[in-house]
N, C-alpha and C positions, 0 to 999 in steps of 0.2 A: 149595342156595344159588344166586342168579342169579348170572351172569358179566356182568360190566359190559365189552360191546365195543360197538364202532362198528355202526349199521344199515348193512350193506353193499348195495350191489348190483353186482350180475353179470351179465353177457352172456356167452350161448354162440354161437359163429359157426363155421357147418357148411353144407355142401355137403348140396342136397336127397337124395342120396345116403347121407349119414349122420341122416338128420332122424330118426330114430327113436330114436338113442343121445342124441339131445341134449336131444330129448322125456323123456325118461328121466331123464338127466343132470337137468337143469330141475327136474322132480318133485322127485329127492332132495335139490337144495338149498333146495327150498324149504320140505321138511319140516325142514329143520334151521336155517330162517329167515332164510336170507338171502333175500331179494328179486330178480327178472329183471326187468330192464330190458334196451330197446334199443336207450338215446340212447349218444350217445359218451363222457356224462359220467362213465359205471361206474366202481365203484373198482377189479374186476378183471375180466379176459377169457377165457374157458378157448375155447381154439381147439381144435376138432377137427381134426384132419389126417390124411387117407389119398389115396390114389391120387388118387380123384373129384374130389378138394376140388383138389388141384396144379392137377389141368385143368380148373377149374372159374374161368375169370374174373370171375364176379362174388363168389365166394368170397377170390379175392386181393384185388379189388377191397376188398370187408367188414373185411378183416386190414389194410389199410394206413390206414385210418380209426382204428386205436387204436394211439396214440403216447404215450409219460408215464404208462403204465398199468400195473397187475401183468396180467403174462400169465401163462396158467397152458396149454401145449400140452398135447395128449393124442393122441399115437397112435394109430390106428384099426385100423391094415396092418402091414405091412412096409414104408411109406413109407421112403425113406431119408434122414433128417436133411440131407443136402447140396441137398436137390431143395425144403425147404422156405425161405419169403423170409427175406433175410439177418438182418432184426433178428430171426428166433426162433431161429435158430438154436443162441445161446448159452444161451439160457433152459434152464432142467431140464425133461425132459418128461417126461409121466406116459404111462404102457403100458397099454391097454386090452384088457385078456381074455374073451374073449366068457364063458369060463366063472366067472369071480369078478368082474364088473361092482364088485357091491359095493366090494373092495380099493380101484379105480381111483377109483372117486367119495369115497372116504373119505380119500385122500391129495389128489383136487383141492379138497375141504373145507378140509381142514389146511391148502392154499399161498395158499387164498382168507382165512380167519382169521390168519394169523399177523402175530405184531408190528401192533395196532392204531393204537400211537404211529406208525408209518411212515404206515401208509394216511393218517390225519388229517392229518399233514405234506404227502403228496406229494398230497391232494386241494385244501390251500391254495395250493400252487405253483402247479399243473396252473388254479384258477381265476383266477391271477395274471397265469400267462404267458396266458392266452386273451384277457385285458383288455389286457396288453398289444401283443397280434398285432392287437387290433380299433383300438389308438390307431396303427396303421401305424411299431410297432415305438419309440414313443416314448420317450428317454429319462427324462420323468417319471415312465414308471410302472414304472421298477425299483424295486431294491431298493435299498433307500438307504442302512442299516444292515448295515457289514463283515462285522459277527460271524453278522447272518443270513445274509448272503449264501455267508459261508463256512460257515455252519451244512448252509445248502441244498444246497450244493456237496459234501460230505460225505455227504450221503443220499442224493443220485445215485450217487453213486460204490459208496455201500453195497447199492445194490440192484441195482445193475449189479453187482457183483462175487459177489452172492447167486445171479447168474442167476435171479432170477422176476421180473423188471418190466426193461418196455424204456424205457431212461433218453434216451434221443433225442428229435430233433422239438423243437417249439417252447419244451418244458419245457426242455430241456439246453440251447435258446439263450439263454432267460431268466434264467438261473439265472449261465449263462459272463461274458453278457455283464453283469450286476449285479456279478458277482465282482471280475471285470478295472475297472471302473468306481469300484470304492471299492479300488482296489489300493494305493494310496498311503498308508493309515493301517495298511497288514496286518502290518507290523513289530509296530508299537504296539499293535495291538490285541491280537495272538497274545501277545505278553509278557505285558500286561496281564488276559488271558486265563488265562495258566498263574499269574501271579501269585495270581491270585483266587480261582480252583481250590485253591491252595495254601494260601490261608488262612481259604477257606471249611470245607477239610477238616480242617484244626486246631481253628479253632472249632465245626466239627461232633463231633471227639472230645470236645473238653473237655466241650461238653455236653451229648452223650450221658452219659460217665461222670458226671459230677457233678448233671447235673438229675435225676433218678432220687433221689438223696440228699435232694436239697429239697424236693421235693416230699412224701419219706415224712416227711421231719424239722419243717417248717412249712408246707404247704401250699403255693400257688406265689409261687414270691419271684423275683419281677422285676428286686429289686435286683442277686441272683445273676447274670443275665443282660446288665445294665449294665456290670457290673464284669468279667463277660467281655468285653465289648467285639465281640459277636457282631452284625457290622451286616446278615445275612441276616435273623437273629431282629427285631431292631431295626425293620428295616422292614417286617417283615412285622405288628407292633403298633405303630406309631409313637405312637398314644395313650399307650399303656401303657407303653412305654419310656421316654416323656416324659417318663412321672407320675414315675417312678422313677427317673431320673436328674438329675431335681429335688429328691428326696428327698435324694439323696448331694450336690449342689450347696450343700444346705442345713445339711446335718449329718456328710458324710463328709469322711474327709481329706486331706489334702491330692494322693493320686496318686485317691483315689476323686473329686476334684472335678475332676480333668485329665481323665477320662476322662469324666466327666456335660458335662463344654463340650463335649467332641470333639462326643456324642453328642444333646446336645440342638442344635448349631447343626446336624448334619447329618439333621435329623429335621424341624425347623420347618417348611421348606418345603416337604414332602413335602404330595400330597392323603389329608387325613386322612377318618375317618366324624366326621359331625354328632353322631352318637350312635344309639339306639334312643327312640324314645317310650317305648316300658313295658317296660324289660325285667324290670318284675315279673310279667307278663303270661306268663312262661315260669317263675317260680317258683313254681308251685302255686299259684295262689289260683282256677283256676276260669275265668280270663278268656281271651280269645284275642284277635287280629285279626279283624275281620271288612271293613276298608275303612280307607284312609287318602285322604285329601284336604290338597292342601298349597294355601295359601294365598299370593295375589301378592305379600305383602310380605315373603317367604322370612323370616318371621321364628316362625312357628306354621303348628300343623299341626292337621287334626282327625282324630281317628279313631273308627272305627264299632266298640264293642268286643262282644262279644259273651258272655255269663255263662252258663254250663251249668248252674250250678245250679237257675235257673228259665227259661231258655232264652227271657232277654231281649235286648234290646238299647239301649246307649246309645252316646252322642255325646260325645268327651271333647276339650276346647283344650289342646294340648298347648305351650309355650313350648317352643321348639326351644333357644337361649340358655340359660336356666334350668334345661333338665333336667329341665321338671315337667309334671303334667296339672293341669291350672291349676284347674280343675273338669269335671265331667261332667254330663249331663241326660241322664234317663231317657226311651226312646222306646214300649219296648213290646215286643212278638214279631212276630219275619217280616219284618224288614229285610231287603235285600241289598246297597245301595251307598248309596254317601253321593258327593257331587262340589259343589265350593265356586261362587258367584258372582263374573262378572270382578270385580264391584267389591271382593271380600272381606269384605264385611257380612255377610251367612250362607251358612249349609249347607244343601242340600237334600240328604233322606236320603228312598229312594222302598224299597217291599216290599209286602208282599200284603196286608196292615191298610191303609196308603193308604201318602201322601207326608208328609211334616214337615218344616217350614223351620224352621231356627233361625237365630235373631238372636245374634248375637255379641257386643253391647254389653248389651243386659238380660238375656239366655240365657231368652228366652220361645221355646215351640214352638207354631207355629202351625201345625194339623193339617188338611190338606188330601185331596178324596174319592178323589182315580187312586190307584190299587192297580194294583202288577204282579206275578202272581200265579206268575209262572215267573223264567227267569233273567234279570237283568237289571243293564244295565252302564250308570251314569248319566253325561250330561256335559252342561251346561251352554251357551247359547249366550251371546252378548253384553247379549241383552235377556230372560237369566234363560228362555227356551225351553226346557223338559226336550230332552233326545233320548233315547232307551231303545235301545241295543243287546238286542235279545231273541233268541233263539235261533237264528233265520232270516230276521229283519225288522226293518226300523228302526222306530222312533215317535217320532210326536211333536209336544209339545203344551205349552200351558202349565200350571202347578201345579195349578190349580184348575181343572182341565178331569179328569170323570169322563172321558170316553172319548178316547181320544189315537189320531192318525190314520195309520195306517201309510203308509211313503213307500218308495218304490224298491221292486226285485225281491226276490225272496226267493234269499237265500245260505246258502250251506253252511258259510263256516268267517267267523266277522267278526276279524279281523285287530290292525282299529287303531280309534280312536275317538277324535277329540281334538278340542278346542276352540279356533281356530285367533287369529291375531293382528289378523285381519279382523271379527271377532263371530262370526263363521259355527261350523260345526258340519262336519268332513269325517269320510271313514270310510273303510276299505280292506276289502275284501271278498273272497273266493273263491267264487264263485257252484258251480265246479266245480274239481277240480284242475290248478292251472294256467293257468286264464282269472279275471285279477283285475281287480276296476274301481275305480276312485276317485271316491268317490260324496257330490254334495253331500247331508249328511244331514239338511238342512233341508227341499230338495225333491223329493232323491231323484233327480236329474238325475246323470247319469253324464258324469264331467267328463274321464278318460282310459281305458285300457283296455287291455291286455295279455292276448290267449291264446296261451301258450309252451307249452314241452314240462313233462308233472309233474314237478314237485319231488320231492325226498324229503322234507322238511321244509316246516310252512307256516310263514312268519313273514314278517314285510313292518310298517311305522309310515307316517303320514303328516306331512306337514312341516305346521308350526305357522305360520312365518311366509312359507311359500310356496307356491303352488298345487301341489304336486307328493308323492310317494307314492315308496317303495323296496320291492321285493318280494327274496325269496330264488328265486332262477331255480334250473333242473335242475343246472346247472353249478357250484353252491354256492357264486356268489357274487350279489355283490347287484344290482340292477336299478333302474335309476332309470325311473319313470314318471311323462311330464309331458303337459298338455292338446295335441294334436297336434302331438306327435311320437311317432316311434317308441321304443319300449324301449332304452335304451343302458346298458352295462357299465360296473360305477363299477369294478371291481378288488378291491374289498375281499370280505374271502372270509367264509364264514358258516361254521360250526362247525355236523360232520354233526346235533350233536344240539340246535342253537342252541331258545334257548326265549326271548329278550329281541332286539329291534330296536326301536329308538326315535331318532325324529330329534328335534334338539335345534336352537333357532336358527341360523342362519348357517352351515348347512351340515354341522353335525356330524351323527355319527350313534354312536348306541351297539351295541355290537354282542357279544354274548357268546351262551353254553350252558351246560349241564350242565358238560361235561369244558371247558372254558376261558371261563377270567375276562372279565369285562364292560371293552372297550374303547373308549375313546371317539375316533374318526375321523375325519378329513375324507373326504369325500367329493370333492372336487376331485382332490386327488392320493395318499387315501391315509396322510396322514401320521397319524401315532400321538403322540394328542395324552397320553394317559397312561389309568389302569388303575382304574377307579370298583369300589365295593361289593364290593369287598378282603373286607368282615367278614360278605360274606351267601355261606354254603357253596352251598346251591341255589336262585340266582334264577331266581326268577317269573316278572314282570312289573318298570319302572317306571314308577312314580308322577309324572308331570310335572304342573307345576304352571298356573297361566294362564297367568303370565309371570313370568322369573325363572331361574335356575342350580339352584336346590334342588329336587333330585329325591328322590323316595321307591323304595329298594331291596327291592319287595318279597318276600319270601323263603318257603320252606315251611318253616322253621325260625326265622326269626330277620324282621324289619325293620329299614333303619338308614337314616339318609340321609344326603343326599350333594351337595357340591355341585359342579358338574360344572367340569371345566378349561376355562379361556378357547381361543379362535380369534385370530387375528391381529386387531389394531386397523388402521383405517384409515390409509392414506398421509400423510396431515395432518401426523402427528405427525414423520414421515421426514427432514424436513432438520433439523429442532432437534436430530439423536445425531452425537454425536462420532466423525468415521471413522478419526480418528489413533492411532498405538500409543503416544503418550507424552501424557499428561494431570499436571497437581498442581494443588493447593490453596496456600494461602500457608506453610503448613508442613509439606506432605508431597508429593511428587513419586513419578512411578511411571514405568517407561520400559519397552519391550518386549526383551526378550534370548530370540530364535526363541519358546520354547513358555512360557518364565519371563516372571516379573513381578519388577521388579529394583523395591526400595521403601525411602523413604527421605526424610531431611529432605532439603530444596534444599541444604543446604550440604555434606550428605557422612553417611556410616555408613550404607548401605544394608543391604537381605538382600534374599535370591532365593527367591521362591515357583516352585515348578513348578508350572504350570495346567495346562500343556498337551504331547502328542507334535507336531503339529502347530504352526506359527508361529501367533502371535497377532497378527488385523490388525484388532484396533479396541483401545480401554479407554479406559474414565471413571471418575473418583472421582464420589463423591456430594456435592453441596453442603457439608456440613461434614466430608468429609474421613473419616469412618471407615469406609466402604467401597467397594470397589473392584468395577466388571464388566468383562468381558473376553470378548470372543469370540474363538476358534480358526478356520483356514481350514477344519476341518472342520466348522463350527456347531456344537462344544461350545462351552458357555455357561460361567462360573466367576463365583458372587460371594465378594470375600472379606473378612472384617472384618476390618481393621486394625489396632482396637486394645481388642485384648480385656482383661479384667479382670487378667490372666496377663501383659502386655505380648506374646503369641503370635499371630501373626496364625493366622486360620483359615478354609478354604473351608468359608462357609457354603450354599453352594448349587451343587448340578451340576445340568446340564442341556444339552439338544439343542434346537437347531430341527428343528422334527417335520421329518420328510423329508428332513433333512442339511442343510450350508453352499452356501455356505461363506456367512460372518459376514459383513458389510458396516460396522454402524456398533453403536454402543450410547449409551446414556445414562440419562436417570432422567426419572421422573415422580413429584415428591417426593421419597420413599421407594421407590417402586418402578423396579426397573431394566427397560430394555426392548433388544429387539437387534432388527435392520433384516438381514434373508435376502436369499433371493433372490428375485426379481420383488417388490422393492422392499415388501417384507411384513413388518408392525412388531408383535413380537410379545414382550407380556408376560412377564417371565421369574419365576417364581417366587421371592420373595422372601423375605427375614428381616430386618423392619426392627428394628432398634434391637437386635442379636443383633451386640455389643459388648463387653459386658459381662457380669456375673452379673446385677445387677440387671436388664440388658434382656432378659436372657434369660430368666427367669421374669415379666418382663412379656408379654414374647412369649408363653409360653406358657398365661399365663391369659387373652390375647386368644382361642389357639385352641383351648382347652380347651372342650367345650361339653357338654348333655347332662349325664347323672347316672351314677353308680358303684355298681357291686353291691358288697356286703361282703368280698366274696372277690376280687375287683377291688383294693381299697383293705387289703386284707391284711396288706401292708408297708410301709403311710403312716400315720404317727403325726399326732396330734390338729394338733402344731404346724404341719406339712408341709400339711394339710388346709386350713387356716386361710390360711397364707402364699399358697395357689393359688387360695383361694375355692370350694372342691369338697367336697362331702359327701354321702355315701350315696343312695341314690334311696327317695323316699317309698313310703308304699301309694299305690294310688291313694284319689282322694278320694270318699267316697258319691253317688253320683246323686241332683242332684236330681228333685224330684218337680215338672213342669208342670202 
């Protein structure tokens, strides 16, 4: 059975004196797979130490070069512990026996593997703190978030106290000073911490023991889970939660319908998945993915399906809304991509038989001579120009051109390929490890260029609506590369086994792996704007579109998609929000008391809502009065409805400004509320309009419901339930037609 750990890498650092044991050393780990590296970026160090090495100043020199690292010392001599430099002293040291080598490299294997959660944690910091030693020690680029910061704070301590990693140096200043800097919410949040704990762990007993029973007795009943009140669970399917405490809203009683409000208003505003296109397409029928293409009116999507039974291929329109493949057209054998036109009129779909365009409004295929007869990754320019990513070489041509002209140098790893906001066509490239270029793929003209030290991972995306490229540096985080300039450090850290980078308008970027979920970022400072393709276990790649938020998740098990979280809106909108802590309407009034919301007719009979640890220095009511936003000194956000079906007011929405507070101003646009940060940054707060009521609340919910339901899905929603939300089972898919 494989072991699922981190690709580590290791430096040995020795005195020409001991060069023979470390030769040695070397070999043995490399049979046992870890990798030698000897940039400073390693995850661990095994220092050799004997007499030589003490007197050896470019040796001590080499030892003070690794700081924020696991060291692993080894004994050579009889050196004596007091005589080696201060920070290894307290580390454990390994003894080296000229006569059982083996022993001593089998215990520096073990201090080099263990606890792979640690290594992955302390290689995020370590490329945190490096971004921020290169912004001259800036307070933007801490950490901005308490509970990480005391998270990080906690893992230093923990490996300092393990003796195998020197917790010093710029990492232990990054880390103190984030700490001490969000120190003022550490009351609140450590409470709120153990709180949580506490009743995560309760609802983790309950349903442990009890889901075990449901499952054998009818299959899986979500309702069970609602009615626990399990909001780990909850969020972790927010769909499916939904569905099911709509069901009890609709038909349960009166304490099961207290609990489907709490649960559907604190669920609404979460980012949900769009759905899957076929997820019959995983129920046996023979079919699979073979390409998705999403189209600019983020309303449909295409995809290239492919049949095993006679090892064909067709093109299917899938309504994203609907939940359906709307129809399909038959191409033939020996496809490999499909990629839409800016204008969204058709698809071109290119393979070793030729190319085929299809028309979206008659579903004619018009068959065209280029064939590409290897691998090949298609995209689209503004004026319908193929581009071919191929193996080692770009191309590129129009449709009806047999022979298509290769452009630019030949590369070794192709990265990124997108079709940019301009018409144009860019690419990201690896010619070798390490030296990457950003290459127009129209003419092949090399527009910036980067040779750093190798990576352990290749991954890098180019920006859509700006001349510029992100790559993954040695140092596992990311690299912004722009037409002259030099390479600079954005902070944001990449995951050792990242398989996904993609930039997204306005500066976002997406950034996930294997072992951690797909986050979506800024790239200015950082901020963690939230957490996309939740429902894909192993993403691929995604799928962006020409233009547009809706991305494609695509996955080795699953596809879903997704539509990506907003960035701050423009300045514009900044003076029209309200900066005051007391706002009303003509018959409800709201005043601030520190962290409460004090609520109430203008003449008297209030209640107190607790929003917040922290005082509240902004709130607005909504045009007609039924709900309330509020922001905290520490940029938590609270919206809350006022007057729900129950006469119970409830926070329908929590939330942060990405990267902290503190709050400035808030107010509305329409129905959606918005809050005003810091550097004057007006940013959409995730909403639940009309989530007042019962009735708005299953109105809401059949706004966000989208996509189709497997039977097993819909297990414990009765015919009426199905009908009330407008949701019904997912079709087959439809026959191919015949061109």
């Amino acid at each position: 059975m494989a072991v699922n750990r981190p690709a580590l890498s290791v430096n040995v650092v020795a005195a020409d004196a001991d060069a023979a044991i470390a030769c040695s050393l070397r070999e043995f780990l490399s049979v046992a797979g870890v990798s030698w590296s000897d940039q400073a970026s390693v995850d661990a160090v095994v220092i050799l130490i004997s007499q030589a090495a003490l007197d050896d100043p470019r040796w001590l020199a080499k030892v003070e070069r690794y700081r924020g690292v696991r060291l692993v010392p080894m004994r050579i001599d009889r050196v004596a512990s007091k005589r080696a430099p201060e920070h290894l002293r307290p580390v454990n040291w390994v003894s080296f026996h000229v006569d059982s080598p083996a022993a001593a490299y089998g215990t520096v294997l073990a201090a080099v593997l263990s606890d792979p959660q640690q290594v992955r944690a302390l290689r995020n910091l370590r490329a945190e703190a490096e971004a921020w030693e290169r912004a001259r020690r800036s307070p933007d680029h801490l950490i901005s978030d308490h509970r990480r910061a005391a998270e990080a704070r906690e893992l230093l301590d923990r490996l300092h106290s393990d003796h195998d990693t020197d917790t010093g140096g710029p990492v232990r200043d990054f880390v103190e000073i984030s700490y001490q800097s969000t120190q003022r919410a550490r009351t609140w949040r450590t409470r709120r911490r153990a709180a949580g704990a506490v009743l995560v762990a309760v609802m983790a007993l309950i349903v442990a023991v009890s889901l075990p029973r449901l499952l054998k007795a009818k299959g899986t009943d979500f309702n069970a889970l609602v009615s626990f009140g399990d909001p780990a669970s909850a969020r972790e399917m927010p769909e499916w939660s939904s569905l099911q405490a709509a069901q009890l809203l609709l038909r349960g009683n009166e304490d099961q319908k207290v609990l489907a409000r709490q649960t559907l208003a604190s669920l609404l505003s979460l980012p949900w998945s769009l759905g899957e296109p076929m997820p019959s397409l995983r129920e046996g029928e023979g079919t699979d993915y073979a390409g998705l293409a999403l189209l600019p009116d983020s309303r449909r999507a295409a995809v290239l399906i492919h049949d095993a039974s006679d090892d064909t291929y067709s093109v299917g329109l899938y309504g994203i809304r609907e939940g359906e493949m709307l129809w399909r057209v038959r191409l033939g054998a020996g496809y490999a991509d499909i990629a839409p036109a800016a204008h969204g009129r058709t698809i071109v779909a290119v393979g070793k038989e030729g190319t085929a365009v299809i028309d979206l409004s008659s579903r004619k295929v018009s068959r065209l001579r280029h064939a590409e007869r290897g691998e090949a990754h298609l995209t689209l320019a503004g004026d319908d120009i193929m581009v071919v990513g191929r193996r080692d070489r770009l191309a590129v041509g129009s449709p009806d051109d047999k022979d298509f002209r290769t452009v630019g140098d030949r590369y070794e790893t192709l990265l990124s390929l997108e079709a940019t906001s301009d018409g144009g066509v860019r690419a990201l490239v690896a010619v070798a490890p390490g030296r990457y270029r950003l290459v127009d793929a129209l003419t092949g003209e090399v527009l910036a260029h980067a040779d750093v030290d190798a990576p352990i991972i290749d991954a890098g995306a180019v920006g859509r609506d700006q001349m510029y490229a992100v790559y993954a540096g040695a140092d596992r985080q990311l690299w912004e590369m722009r037409p002259g300039r030099p390479p600079a450090p954005t902070g944001v850290a990449v995951p050792e086994r990242a398989g996904v980078v993609s930039l997204l308008d306005e500066g976002r970027v997406v950034v996930g792996g294997v072992d951690q979920r797909a986050r979506v970022v800024r790239l200015k400072d950082g901020g963690e704007l939230g957490v996309v393709c939740r429902d894909v276990p192993q993403l691929h790649f995604l799928v962006l579109p020409p233009s547009g938020d809706v991305v494609g998740c695509y996955g080795r098990q699953n596809t879903t998609l997704w539509r990506m979280p907003e960035g701050p809106r423009t300045a514009r909108t900044a003076d029209s929000l309200h900066t005051g802590t007391d706002t009303q309407t003509a018959d409800i009034a709201v005043r601030a008391d520190g962290g409460y919301a004090v609520v109430g007719p203008p003449s008297g009979g209030t209640v107190r809502i607790r929003l917040f640890a922290s005082d509240i220095t902004a709130s607005n009511l909504s045009d007609d009065g039924t709900q309330l936003v509020a922001v905290a000194r520490s940029g938590d956000v609270a919206v809350v409805s006022l007057k729900m079906s129950d006469s119970v007011p409830r926070v329908v929405v929590r939330w942060r400004i990405p990267g902290g507070g503190p709050g400035v101003a808030v107010g509305w646009a329409g129905d959606a509320p918005l809050v005003r940060g810091p550097d004057d940054l007006v940013w959409p707060v995730p909403g639940c309009p009309g989530c007042t009521t019962d009735e708005g609340l299953i109105t809401r919910l059949k706004e966000r419901l989208s996509g189709c339901w497997t039977e097993r899905q819909l297990h414990e929603v009765d015919d009426d339930a199905r009908e009330a939300l407008g949701i019904d089972a997912c079709r087959p898919l439809p026959a191919p037609l015949e061109d």
